[in-house]
FISERO-480073 format. One record per atom (N, C-alpha, C): residue in one letter; x, y, z. Coordinates in steps of 0.2 Angstrom, whole numbers, padded with zeros to 4 digits, always signed. Example, Ala and Ser with C-alpha at 12.3 -4.5 7.8 and 13.67 -1.06 7.14 Angstrom:
a+0066-0028+0039/a+0062-0022+0039/a+0066-0016+0039/s+0064-0011+0035/s+0068-0005+0036/s+0064+0000+0039/
***
This chain:
x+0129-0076-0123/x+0127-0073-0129/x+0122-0067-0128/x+0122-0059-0130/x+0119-0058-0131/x+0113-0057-0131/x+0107-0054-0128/x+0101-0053-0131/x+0099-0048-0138/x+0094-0052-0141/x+0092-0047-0147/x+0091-0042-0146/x+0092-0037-0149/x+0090-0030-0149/x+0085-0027-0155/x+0084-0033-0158/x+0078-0032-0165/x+0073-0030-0164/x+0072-0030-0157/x+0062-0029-0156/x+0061-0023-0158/x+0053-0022-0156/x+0050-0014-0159/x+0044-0015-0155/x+0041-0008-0153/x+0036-0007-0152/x+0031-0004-0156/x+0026-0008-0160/x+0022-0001-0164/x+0014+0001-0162/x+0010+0005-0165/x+0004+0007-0164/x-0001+0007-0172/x-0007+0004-0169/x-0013+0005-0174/x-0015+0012-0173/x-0016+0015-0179/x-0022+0021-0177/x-0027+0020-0184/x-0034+0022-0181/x-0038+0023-0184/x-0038+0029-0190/x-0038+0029-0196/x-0037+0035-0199/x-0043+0039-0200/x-0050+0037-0198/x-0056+0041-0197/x-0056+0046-0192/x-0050+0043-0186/x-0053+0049-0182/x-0043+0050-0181/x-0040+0046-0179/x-0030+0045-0178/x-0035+0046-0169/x-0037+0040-0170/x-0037+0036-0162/x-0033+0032-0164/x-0027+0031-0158/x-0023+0025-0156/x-0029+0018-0153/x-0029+0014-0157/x-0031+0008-0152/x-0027+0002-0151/x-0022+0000-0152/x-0018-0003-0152/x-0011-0003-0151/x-0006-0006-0147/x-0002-0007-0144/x+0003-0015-0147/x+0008-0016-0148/x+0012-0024-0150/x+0017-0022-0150/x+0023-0027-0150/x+0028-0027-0148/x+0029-0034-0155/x+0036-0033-0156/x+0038-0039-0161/x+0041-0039-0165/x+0047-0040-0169/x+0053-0039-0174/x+0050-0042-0183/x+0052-0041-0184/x+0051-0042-0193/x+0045-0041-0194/x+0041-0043-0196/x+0034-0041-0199/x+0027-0041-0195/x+0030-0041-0188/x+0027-0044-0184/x+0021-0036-0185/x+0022-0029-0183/x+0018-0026-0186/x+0012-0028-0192/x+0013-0030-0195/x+0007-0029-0201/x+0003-0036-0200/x+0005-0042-0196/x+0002-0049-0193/x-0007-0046-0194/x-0008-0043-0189/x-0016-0041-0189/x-0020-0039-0193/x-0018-0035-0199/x-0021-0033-0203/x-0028-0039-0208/x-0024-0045-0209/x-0028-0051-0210/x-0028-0056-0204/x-0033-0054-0200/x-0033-0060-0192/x-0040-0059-0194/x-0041-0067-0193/x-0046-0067-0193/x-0051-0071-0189/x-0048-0070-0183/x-0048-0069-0174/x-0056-0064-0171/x-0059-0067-0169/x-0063-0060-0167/x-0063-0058-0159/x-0062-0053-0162/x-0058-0049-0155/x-0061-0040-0156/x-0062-0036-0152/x-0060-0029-0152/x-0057-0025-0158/x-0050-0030-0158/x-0046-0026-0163/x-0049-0025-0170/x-0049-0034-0171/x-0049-0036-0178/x-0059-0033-0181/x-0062-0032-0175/x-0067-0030-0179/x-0066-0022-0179/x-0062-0018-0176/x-0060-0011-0179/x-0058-0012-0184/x-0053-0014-0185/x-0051-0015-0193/x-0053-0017-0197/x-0058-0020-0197/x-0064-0022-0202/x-0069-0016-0205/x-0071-0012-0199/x-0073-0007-0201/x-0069-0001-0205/x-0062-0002-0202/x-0059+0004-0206/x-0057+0001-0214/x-0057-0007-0214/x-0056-0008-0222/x-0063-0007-0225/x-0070-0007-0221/x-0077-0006-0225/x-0077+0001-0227/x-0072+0006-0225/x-0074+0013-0228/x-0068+0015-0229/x-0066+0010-0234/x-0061+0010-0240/x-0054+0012-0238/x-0053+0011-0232/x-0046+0016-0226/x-0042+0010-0225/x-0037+0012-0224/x-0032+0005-0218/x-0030+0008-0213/x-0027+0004-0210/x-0024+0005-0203/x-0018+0011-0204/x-0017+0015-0201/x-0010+0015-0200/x-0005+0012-0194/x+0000+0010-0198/x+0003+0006-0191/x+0009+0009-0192/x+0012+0010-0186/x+0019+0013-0187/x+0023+0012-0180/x+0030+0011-0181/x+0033+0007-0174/x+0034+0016-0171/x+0036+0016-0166/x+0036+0021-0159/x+0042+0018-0156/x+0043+0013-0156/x+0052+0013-0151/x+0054+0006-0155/x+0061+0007-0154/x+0065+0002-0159/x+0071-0001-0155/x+0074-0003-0158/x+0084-0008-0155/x+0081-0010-0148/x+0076-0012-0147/x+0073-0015-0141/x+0075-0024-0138/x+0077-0026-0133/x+0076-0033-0133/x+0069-0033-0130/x+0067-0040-0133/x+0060-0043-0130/x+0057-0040-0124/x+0064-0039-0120/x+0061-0039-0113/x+0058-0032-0112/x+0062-0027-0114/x+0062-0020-0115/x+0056-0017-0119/x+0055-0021-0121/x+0049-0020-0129/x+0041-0021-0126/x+0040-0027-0122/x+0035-0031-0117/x+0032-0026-0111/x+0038-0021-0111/x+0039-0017-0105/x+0036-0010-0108/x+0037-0009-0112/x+0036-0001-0117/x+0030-0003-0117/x+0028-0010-0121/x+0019-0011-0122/x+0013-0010-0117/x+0019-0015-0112/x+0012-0013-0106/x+0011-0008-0103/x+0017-0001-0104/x+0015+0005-0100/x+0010+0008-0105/x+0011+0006-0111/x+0007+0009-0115/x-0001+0010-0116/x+0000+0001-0115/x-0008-0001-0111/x-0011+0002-0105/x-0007+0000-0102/x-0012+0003-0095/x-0010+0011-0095/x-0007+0014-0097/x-0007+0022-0099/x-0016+0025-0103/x-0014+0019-0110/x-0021+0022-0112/x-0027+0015-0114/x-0027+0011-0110/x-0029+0006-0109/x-0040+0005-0108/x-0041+0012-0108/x-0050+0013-0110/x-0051+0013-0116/x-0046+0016-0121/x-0047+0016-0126/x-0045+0011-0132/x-0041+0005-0130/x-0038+0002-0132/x-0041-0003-0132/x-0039-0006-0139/x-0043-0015-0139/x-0040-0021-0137/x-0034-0019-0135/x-0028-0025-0131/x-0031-0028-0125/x-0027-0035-0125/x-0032-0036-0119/x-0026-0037-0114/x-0027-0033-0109/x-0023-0032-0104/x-0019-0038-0101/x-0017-0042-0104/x-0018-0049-0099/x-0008-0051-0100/x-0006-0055-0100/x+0001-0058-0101/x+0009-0056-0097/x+0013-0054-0099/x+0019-0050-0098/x+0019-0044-0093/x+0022-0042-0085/x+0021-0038-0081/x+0014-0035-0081/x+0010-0040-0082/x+0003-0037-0080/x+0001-0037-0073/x+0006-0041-0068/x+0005-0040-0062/x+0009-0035-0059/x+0012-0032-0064/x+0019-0024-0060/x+0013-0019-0061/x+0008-0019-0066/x+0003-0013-0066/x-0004-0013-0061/x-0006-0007-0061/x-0013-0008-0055/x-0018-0007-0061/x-0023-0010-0058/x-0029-0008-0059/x-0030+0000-0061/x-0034+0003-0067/x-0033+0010-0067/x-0041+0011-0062/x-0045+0007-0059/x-0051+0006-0055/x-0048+0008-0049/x-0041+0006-0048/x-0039+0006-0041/x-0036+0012-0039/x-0036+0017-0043/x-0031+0024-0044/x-0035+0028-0037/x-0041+0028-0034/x-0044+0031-0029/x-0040+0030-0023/x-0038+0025-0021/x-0034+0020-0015/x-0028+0020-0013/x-0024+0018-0010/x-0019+0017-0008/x-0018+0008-0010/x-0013+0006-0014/x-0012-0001-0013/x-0005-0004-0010/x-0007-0011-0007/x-0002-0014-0004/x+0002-0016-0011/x+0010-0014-0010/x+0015-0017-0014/x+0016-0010-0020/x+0009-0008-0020/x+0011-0002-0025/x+0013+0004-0022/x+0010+0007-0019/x+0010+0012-0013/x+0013+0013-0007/x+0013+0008-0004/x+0017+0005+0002/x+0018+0000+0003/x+0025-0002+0009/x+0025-0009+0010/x+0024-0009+0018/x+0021-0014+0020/x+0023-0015+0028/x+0027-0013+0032/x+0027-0011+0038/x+0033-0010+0040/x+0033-0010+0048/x+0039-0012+0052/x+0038-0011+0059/x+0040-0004+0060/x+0037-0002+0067/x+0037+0002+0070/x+0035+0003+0076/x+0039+0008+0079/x+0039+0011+0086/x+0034+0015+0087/x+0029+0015+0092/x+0025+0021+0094/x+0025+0021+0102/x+0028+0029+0103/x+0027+0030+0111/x+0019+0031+0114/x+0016+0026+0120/x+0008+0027+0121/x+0010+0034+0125/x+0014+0036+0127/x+0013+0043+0131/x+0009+0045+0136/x+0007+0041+0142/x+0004+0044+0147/x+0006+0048+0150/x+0009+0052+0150/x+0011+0059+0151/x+0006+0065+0149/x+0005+0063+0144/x+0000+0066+0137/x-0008+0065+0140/x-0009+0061+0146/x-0015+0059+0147/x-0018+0052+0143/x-0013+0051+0139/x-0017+0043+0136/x-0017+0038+0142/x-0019+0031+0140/x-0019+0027+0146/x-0018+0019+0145/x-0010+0016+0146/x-0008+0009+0141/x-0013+0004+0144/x-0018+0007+0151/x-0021+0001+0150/x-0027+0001+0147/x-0031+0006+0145/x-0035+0008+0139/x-0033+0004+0134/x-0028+0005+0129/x-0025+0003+0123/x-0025-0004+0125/x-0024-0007+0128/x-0021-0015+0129/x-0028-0019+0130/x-0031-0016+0135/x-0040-0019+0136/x-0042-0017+0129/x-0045-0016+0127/x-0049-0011+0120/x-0044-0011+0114/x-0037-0013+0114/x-0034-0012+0108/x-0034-0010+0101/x-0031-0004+0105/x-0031+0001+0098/x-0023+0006+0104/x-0023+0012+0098/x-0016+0014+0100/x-0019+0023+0100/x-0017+0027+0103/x-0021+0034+0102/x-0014+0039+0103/x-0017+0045+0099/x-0010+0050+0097/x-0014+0058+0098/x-0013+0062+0101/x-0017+0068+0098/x-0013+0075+0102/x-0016+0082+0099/x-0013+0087+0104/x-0008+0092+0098/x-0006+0088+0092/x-0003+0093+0086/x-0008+0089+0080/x-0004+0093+0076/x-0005+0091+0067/x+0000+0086+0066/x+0006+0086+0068/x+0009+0081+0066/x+0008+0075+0072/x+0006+0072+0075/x+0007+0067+0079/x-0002+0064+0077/x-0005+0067+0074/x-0013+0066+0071/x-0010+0062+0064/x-0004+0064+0061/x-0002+0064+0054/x+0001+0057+0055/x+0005+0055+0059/x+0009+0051+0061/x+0005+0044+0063/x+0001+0043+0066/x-0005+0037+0068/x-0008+0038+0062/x-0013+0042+0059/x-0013+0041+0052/x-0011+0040+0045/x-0005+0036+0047/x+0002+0034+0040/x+0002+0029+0043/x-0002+0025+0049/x-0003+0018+0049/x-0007+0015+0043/x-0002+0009+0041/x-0008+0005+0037/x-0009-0002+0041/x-0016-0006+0036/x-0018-0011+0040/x-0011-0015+0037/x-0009-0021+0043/x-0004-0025+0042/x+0004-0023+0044/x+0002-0015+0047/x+0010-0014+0049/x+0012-0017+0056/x+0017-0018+0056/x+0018-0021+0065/x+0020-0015+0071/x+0019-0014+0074/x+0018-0009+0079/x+0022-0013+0088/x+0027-0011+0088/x+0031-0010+0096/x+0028-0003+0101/x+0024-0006+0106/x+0023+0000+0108/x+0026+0001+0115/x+0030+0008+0116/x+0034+0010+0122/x+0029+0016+0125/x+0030+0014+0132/x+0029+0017+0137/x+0033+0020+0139/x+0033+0028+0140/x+0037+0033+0141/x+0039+0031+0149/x+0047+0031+0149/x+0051+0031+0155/x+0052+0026+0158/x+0049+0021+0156/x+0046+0013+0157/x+0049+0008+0151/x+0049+0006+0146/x+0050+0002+0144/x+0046+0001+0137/x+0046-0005+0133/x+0041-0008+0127/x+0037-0013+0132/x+0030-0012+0130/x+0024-0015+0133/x+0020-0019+0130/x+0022-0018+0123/x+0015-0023+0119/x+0016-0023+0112/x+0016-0029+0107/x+0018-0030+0101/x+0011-0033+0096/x+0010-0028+0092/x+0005-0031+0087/x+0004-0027+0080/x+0000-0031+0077/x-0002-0027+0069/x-0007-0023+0071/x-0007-0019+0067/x-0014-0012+0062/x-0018-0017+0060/x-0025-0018+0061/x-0031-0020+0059/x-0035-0016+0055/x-0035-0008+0056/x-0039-0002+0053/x-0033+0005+0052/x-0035+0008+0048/x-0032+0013+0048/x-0035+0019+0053/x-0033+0023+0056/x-0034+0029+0061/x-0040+0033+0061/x-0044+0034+0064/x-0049+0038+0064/x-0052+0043+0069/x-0052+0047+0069/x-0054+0052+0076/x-0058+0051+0079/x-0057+0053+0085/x-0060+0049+0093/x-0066+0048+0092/x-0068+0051+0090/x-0078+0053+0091/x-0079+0047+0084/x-0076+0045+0080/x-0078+0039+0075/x-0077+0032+0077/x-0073+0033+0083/x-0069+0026+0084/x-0072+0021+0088/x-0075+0013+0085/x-0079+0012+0088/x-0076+0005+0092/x-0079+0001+0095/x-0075-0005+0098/x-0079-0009+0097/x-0080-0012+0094/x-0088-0022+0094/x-0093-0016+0096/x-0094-0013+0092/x-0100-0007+0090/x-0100-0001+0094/x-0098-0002+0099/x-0098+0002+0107/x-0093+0008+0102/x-0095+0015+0105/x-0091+0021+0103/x-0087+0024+0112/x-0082+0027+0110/x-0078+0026+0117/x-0081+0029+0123/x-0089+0033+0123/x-0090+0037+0126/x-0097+0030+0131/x-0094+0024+0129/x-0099+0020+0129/x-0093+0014+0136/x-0087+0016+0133/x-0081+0012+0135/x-0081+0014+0144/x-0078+0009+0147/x-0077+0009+0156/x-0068+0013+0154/x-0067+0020+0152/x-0060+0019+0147/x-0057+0024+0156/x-0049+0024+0157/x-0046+0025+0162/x-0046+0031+0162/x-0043+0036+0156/x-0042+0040+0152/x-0048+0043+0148/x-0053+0046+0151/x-0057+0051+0148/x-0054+0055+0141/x-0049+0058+0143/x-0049+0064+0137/x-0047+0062+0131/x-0046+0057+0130/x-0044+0054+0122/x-0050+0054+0119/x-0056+0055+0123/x-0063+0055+0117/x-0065+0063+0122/x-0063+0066+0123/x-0066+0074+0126/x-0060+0078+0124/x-0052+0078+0121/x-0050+0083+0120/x-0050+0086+0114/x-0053+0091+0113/x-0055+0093+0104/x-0055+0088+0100/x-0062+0086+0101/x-0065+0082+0099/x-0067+0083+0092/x-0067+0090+0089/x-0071+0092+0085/x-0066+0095+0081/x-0060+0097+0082/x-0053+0099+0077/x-0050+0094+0076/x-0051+0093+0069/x-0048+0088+0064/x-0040+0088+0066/x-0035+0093+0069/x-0030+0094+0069/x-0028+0091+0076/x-0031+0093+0082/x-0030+0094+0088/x-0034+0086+0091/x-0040+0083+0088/x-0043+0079+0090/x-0037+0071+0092/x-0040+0067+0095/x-0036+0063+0099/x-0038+0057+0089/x-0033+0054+0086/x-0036+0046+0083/x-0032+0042+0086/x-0037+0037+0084/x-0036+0029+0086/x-0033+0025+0081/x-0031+0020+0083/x-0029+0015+0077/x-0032+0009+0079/x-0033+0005+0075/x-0035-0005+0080/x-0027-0005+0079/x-0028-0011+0085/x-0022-0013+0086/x-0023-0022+0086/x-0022-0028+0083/x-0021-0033+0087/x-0016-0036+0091/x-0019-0034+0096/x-0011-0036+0102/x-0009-0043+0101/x-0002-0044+0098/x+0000-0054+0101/x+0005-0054+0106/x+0006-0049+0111/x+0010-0051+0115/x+0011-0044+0118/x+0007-0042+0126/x+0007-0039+0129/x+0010-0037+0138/x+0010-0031+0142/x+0011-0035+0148/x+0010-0026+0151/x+0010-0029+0158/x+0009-0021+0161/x+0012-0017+0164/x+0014-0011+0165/x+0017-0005+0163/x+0023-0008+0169/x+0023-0010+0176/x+0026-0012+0181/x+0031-0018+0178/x+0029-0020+0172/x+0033-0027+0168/x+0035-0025+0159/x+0035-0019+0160/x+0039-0013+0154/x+0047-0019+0152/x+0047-0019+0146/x+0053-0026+0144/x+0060-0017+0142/x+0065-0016+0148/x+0068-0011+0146/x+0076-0013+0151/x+0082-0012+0146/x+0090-0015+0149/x+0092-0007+0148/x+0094-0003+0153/x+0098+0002+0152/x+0105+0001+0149/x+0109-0004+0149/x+0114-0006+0147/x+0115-0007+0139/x+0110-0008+0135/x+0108-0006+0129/x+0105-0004+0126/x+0107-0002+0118/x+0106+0005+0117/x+0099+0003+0114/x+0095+0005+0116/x+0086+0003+0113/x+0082+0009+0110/x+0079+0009+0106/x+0076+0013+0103/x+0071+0019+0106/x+0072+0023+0107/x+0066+0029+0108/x+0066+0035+0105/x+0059+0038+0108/x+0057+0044+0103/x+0052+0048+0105/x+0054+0057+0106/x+0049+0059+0107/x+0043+0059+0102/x+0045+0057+0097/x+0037+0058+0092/x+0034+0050+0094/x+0028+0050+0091/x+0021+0047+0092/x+0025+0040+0088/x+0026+0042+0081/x+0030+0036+0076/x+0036+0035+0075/x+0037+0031+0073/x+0045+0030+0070/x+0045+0022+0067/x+0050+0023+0064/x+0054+0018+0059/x+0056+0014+0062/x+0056+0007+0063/x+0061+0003+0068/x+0067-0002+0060/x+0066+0002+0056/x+0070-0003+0048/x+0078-0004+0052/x+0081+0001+0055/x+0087-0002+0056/x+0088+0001+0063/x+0084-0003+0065/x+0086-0003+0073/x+0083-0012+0076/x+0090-0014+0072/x+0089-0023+0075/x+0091-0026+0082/x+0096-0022+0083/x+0093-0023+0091/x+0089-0024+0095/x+0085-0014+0095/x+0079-0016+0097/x+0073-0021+0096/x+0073-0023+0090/x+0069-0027+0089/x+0070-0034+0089/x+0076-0036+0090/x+0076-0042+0094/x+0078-0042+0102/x+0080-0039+0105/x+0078-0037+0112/x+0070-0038+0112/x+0066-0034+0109/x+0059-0036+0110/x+0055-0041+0109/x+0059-0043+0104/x+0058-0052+0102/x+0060-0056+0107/x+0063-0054+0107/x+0065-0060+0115/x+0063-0058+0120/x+0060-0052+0124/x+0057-0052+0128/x+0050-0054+0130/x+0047-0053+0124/x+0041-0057+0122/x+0040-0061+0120/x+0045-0065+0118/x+0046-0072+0117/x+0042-0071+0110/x+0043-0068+0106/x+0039-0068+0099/x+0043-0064+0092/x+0043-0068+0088/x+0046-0067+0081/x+0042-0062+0078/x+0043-0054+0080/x+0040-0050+0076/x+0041-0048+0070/x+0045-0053+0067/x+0048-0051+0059/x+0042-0055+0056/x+0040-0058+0059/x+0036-0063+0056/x+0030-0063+0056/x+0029-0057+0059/x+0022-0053+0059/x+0021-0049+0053/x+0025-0049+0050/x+0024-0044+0044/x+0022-0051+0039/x+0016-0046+0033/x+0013-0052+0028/x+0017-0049+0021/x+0024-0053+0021/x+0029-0050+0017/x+0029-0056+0009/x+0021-0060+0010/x+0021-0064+0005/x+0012-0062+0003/x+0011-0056+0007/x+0004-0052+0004/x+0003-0053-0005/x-0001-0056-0006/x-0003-0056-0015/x-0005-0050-0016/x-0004-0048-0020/x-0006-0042-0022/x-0011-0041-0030/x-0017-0041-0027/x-0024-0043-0032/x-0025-0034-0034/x-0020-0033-0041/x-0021-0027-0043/x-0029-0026-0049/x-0032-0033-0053/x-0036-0033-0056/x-0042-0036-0052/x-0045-0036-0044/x-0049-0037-0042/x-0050-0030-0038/x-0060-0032-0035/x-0061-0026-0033/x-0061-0030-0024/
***
């Protein structure tokens, strides 16, 4: 059978000013319901006032030949579109597909990004130093604008494969922090210039250009090893890269080769059942 297609979406405006304050959805008469509610809410005492200065509402539908489902959907973009102004209470029907409009400054998990595994070259060629990163866990990138841009498009809860240049995959773990330049980067409070670190110039190379400066990520290592024990089969084909980051979405070999090298279920490192709290702070 079919679905109905008799919904509507309509709107209250107030005729003292034709402010919009309300939003609803509903077939037959379900528009003019409010008019006599005598519910106290937001709404119902606007409409009190516009009956005390002799006025009514004006109600009028805005989208029609709607099923329920489609009608639910039109209302609540409606709402959260103009939702400061409105007396609806945000709550019900895909409330959880909308954000927070408090949340607009941010990045959010499930709205803006999802998780993801990923490749990063540690580069000690570059002067970085994997046993730096592996003691002190974090991961460091610097020397362009794009390879800064790149460590910086980590977010907290990505998974991270990191390969040693010429060598092999060395060590598997999630983002903790998002990236920050060397001179900010702190460890259990110590600043790196504080660190016993192998590698000096990741807190001494332009230190002070945003563009050129070394960042760091946290890393939490769950399975690591040392550069002489690199997990690397020429005979298959494994993922590498001269840039800093990469996608590993459709490179299942390699990541089950490193699962099994490390004896660890890196799919499973992703928090692919992350709640996603879009009305808290």
């Amino acid at each position: 059978m079919n679905e109905s297609s008799d919904y509507y979406v309509y709107v209250y405006i107030d005729p003292r000013n034709y402010e919009e304050f309300y939003y609803g959805e509903g077939r037959m008469n379900r528009k003019d319901s409010h008019l006599g509610d005598k519910k106290e809410s937001r709404k119902t005492a606007r409409i009190n006032k516009i009956h005390k200065a002799g006025l009514k509402p004006i109600v009028r539908v805005i989208a029609k030949n709607l099923t329920q489902r489609e009608a639910l959907l039109v209302e609540k973009t409606l709402i959260w579109k103009l939702g400061r102004n409105l007396t609806n209470e945000s709550t019900g029907h895909f409330v959880d597909n909308f954000r927070s409009h408090d949340d607009l400054y941010r990045e959010l998990y499930g709205f803006d990004y999802q998780n993801g595994i990923y490749y990063f070259n540690v580069n000690e060629h570059n002067g970085g130093s994997w046993v730096d990163c592996k003691k002190y866990g974090f991961l460091s990138a610097w020397g362009s604008k794009i390879f800064g841009e790149q460590i910086q498009s980590f977010h907290e809860g990505d998974v991270v494969m990191a390969y040693l240049s010429r060598k092999g995959y060395v060590g598997v773990g999630v983002i903790t922090e998002r990236a920050v330049m060397a001179k900010k980067f702190m460890v259990n409070g110590k600043k790196l210039s504080e660190l016993d670190l192998v590698s000096k110039r990741v807190m001494e190379q332009n230190a002070d250009d945003t563009e050129k400066s070394a960042y760091l990520v946290k890393v939490a290592w769950k399975a690591t090893c040392d550069a002489h024990e690199a997990k690397w089969i020429k005979s298959k084909k494994l993922f590498t890269s001269q840039m800093a980051k990469a996608s590993l979405q459709n490179q299942r070999e390699t990541i089950d080769f490193v699962s099994s090298a490390f004896k660890i279920n890196i799919e499973n490192l992703l928090k692919k059942d992350k709640v996603i709290q879009v009305n808290q702070k």
